[in-house]
C-alpha positions as CSV (number, residue, x, y, z in Angstrom):
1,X,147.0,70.3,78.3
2,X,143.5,70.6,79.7
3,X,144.4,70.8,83.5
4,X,142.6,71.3,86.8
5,X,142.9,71.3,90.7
6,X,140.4,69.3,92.7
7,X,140.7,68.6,96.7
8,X,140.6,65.3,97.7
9,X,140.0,63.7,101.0
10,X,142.2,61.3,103.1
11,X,140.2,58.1,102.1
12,X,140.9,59.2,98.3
13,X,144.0,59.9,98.6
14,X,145.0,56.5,98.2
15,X,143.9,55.7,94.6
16,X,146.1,58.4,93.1
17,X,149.2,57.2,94.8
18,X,151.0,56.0,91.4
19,X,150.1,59.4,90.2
20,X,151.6,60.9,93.1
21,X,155.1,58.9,93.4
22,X,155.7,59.7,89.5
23,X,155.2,63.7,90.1
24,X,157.0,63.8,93.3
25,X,159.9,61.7,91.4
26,X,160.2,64.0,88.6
27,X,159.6,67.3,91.1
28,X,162.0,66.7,93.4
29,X,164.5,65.5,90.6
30,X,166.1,68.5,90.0
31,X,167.8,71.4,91.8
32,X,168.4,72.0,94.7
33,X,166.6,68.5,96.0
34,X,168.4,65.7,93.8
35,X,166.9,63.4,95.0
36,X,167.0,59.7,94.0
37,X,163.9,58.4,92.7
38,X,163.4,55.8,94.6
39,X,162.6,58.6,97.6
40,X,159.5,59.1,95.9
41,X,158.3,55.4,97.0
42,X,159.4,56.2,100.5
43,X,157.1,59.6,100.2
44,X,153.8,57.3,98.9
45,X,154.6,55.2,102.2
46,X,154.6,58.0,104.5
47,X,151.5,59.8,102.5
48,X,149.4,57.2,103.5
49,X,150.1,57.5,107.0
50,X,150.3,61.5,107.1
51,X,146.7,61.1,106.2
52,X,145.1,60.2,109.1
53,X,146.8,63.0,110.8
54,X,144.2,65.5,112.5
55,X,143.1,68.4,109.7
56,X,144.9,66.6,106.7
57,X,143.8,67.8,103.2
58,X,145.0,68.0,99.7
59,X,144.5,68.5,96.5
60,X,145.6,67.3,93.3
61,X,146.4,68.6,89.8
62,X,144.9,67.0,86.7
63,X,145.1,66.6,83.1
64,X,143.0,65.2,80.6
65,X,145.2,65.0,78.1
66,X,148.7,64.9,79.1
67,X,151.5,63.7,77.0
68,X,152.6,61.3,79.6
69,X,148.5,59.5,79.5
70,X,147.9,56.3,78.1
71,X,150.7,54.1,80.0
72,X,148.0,53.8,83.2
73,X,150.2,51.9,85.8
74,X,152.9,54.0,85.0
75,X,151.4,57.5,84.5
76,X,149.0,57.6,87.3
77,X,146.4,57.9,85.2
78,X,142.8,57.4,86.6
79,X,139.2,58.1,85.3
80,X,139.3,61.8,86.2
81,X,143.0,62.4,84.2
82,X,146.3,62.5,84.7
83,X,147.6,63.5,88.3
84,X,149.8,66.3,87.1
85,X,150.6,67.7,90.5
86,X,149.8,67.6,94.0
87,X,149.5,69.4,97.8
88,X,149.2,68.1,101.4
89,X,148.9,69.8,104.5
90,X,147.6,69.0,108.2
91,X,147.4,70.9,111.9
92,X,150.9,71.1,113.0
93,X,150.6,69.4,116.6
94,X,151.7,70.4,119.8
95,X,154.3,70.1,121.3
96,X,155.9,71.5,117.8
97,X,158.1,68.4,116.3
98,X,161.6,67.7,116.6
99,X,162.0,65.6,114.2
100,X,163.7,66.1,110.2
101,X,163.9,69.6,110.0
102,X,161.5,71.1,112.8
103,X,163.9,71.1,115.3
104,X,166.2,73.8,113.8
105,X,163.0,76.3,112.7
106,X,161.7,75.7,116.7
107,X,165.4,76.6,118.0
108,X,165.5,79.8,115.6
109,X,162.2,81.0,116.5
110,X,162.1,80.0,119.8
111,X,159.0,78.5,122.0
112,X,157.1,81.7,122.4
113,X,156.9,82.3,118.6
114,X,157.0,78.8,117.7
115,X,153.5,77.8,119.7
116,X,151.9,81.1,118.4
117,X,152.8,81.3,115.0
118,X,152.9,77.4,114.1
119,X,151.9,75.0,116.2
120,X,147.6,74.9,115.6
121,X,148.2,76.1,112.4
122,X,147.7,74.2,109.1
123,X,150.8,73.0,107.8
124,X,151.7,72.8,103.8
125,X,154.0,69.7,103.9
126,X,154.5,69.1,99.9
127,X,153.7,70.9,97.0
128,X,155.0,69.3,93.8
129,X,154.3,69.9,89.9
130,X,155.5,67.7,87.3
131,X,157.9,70.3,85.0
132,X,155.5,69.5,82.1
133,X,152.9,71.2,83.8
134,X,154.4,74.2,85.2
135,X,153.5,77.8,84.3
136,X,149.9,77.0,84.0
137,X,149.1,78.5,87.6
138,X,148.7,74.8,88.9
139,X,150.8,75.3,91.8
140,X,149.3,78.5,93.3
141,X,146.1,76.8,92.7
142,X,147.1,74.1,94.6
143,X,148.6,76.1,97.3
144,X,145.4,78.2,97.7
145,X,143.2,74.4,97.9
146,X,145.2,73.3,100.8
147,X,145.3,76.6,102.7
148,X,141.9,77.8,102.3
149,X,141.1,76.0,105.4
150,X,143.6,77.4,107.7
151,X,141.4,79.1,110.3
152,X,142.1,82.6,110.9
153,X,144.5,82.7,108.1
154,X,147.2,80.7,110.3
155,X,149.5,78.7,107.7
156,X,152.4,77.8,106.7
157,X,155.4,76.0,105.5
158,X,158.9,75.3,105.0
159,X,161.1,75.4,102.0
160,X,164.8,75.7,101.0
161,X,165.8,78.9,100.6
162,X,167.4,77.7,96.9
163,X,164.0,76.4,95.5
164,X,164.2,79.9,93.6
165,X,161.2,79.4,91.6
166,X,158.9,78.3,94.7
167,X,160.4,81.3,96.7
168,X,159.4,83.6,94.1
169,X,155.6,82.0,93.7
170,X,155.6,82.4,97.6
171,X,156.6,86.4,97.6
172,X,154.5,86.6,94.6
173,X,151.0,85.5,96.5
174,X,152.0,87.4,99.2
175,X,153.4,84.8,101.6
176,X,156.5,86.1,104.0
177,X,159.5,84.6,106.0
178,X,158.9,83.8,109.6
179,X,162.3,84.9,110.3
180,X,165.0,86.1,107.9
181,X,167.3,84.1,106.5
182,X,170.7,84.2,107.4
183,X,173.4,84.0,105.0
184,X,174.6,80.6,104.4
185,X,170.8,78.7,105.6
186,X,168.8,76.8,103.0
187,X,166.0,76.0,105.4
188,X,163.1,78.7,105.8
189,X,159.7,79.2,107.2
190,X,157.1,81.1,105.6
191,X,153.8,82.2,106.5
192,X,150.6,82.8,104.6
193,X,149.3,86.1,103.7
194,X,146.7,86.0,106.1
195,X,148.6,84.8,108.8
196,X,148.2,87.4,111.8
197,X,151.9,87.8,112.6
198,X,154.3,91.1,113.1
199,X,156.5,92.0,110.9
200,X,159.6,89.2,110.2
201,X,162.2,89.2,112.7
202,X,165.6,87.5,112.1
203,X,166.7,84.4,113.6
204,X,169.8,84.2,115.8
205,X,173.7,84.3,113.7
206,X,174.9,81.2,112.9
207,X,171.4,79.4,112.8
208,X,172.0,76.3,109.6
209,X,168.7,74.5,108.2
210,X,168.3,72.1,106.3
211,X,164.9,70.6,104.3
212,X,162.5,69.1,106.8
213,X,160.3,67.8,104.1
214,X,162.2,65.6,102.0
């Protein structure tokens, strides 16, 4: 496949939306999400909303020629290609969330390192590749899209700790856990290379996570 990464801003956004649903369906098919596809019309909902939040970007994957092309309203195929992939992020607000999954990272952090580490920063919410695409370096591409406007360096973003191959891209461009993980969590934060932060610290016995963003 001929494939790229583009950014695209929150009043595009919209138009790749079929594109979007279908890679988040088959992304989050798998292990360890399993989830049903009908999530990934739930997800589209919610997109179109998380896009007006304050510093939202994103960036998609394409493909010009893509094996899946040529069934347009069921591909998400669109004039520039094939959405193959995706990323979103925003500014994580103050005061940090309780909601999903937040709630849990806030507690095991605590406030002091929660309002300096997170809240401000930008926040990666999803990063999804269609299997068919991966191993092309889409996904670090796509990370790197989203994050390069994190001010300072200050990202990040949370993940379950049994998503083995995105916690081996992360470690591999150089991002690092907030906190480590104790045994039996699947929920973890991690921070961007840049991010000015001391050295990981672990979070309190007995802490359990679970996803925030599915």
């Amino acid at each position: 496949m001929t494939t790229w990464v583009q950014p695209v801003g929150r009043d595009e956004v919209a138009a790749y939306a079929e594109g979007i649903r279908r890679v988040y369906a088959e992304a989050f098919a798998g292990p360890p999400w399993h989830e049903d596809p009908a999530m990934a019309d739930g997800y589209v909902e919610r997109l179109a909303g998380d896009a007006r939040r304050p510093g939202f970007v994103a960036a998609l994957a394409l493909s010009r020629d893509d094996p899946a092309r040529g069934e347009a309203g069921a591909s998400g195929e669109t004039e520039g290609g094939t959405v193959v992939g995706f990323a979103t992020a925003w500014t994580t607000p103050g005061p940090f969330p309780t909601d999903r999954g937040y709630g849990r990272i806030g507690a095991a952090l605590g406030p002091e390192r929660t309002a300096a580490w997170l809240v401000g920063a930008l926040e990666v919410d999803e990063l999804a590749l269609a299997p068919r695409a991966r191993g092309a370096g889409l996904a670090a591409a796509l990370l790197e899209s989203v994050t390069a406007p994190a001010v300072d360096g200050r990202c990040w973003l949370l993940t379950s700790a049994r998503a083995e191959p995105a916690v081996r891209l992360y470690h591999r461009l150089g991002w690092r856990p907030a906190l480590a993980v104790p045994d039996g969590s699947d929920l973890v934060a991690y921070l961007g290379p840049l991010h000015p932060r001391p050295a990981p610290q672990a979070g309190p016995s007995g802490t359990r996570r679970t996803p925030a963003g599915t």
